[in-house]
C-alpha positions in Angstrom: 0.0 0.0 0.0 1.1 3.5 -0.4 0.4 6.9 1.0 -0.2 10.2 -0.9 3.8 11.0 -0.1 4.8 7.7 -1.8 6.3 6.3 1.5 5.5 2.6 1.9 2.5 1.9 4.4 0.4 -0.6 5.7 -3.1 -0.7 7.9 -3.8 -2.8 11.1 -6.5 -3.6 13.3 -5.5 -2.8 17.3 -7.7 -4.1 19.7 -7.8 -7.4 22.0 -8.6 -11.0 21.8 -9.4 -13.8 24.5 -6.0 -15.2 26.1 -7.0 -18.4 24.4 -7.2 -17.0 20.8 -4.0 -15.7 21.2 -2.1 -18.8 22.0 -3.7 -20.3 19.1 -2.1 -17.8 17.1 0.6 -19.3 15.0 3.1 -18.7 12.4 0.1 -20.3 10.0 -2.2 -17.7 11.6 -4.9 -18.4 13.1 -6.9 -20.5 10.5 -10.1 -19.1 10.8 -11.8 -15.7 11.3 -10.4 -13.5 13.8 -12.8 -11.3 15.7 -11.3 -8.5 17.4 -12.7 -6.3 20.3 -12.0 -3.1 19.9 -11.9 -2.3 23.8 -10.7 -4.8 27.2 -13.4 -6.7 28.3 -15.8 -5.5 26.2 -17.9 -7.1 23.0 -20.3 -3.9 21.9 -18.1 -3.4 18.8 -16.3 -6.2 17.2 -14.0 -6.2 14.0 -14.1 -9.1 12.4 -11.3 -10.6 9.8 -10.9 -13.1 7.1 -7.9 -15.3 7.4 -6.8 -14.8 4.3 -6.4 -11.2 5.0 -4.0 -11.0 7.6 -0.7 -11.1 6.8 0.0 -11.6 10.5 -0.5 -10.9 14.1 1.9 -9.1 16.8 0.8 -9.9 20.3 1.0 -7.6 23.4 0.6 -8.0 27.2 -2.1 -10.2 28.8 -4.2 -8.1 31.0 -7.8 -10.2 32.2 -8.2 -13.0 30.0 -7.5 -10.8 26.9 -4.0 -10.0 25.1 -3.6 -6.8 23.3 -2.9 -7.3 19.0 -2.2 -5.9 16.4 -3.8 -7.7 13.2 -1.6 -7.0 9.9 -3.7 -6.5 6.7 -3.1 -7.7 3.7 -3.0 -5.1 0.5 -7.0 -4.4 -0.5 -8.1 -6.3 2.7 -11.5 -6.1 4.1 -13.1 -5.9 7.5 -15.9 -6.4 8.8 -16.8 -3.9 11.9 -19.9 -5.2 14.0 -21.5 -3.5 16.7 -23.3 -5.2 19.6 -26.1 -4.0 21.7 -30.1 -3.0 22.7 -31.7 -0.9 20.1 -32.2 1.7 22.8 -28.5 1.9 23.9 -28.0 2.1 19.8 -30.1 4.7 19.3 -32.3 2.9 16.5 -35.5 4.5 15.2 -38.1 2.8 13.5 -38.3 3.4 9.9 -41.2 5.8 9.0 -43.1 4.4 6.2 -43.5 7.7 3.8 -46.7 5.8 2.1 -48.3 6.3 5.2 -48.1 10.0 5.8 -51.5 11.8 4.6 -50.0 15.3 3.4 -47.2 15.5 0.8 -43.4 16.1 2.6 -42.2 19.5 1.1 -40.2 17.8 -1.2 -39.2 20.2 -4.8 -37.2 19.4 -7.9 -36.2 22.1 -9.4 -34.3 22.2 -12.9 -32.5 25.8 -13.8 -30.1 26.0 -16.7 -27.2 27.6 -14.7 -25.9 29.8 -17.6 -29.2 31.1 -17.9 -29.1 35.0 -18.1 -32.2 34.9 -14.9 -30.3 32.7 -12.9 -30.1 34.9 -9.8 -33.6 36.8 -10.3 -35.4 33.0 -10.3 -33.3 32.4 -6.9 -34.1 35.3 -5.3 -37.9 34.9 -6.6 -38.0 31.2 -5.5 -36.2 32.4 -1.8 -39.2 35.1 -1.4 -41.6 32.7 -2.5 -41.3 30.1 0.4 -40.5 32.2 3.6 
């Protein structure tokens, strides 16, 4: 991968795995997808890896049943990045149905040739006209 100044670079995931993921961790990876928390001790938001993305994995210190990594990426890897909760504590809405609402949402389409010679006198007519 390369940056805009032409220096080599290359992206990682940092964040933490359970103790016993980590041991697993081989020179042959870790065979299967890695899921990695992005905070200690906690699951609300999850990045999840393919195998065949990761070029490898340096391990930190073991604090609490969970080790500290950094995941390698492969050039043009992906990620997946999941996030865990209630719908309350995420802030979810329902989705209004716009079929359902009785009056028409002030919704306008307007096309104006933007060379046009009245360019500005239509703007200012179409700003005076909805106040």
């Amino acid at each position: 991968m390369s940056n805009p100044e032409g220096k080599s670079a290359t992206y990682a995931v940092i964040g933490f795995v359970p103790d016993e993921v980590a041991r697993s961790i081989g020179k042959q990876g870790y065979g299967k997808a890695l899921e990695v928390r992005t905070e200690r001790g906690k699951d609300h938001e999850v990045i999840h890896i393919q195998p065949d993305h990761i070029v490898g994995v340096l391990q930190g210190a073991s604090q609490e049943g969970e080790t500290g990594v950094q995941v390698i990426l492969k050039e043009n890897a992906t990620v997946q990045t999941m996030s865990r909760g209630v719908s309350s504590e995420l802030r979810l809405r329902p989705i209004t149905d716009l079929s359902t609402i009785i009056h028409k949402p002030p919704i306008f389409v307007i096309y104006i040739d933007p060379h046009g010679p009245r360019l500005p006198d239509i703007l200012r007519e179409l700003n005076t006209a909805h106040r």
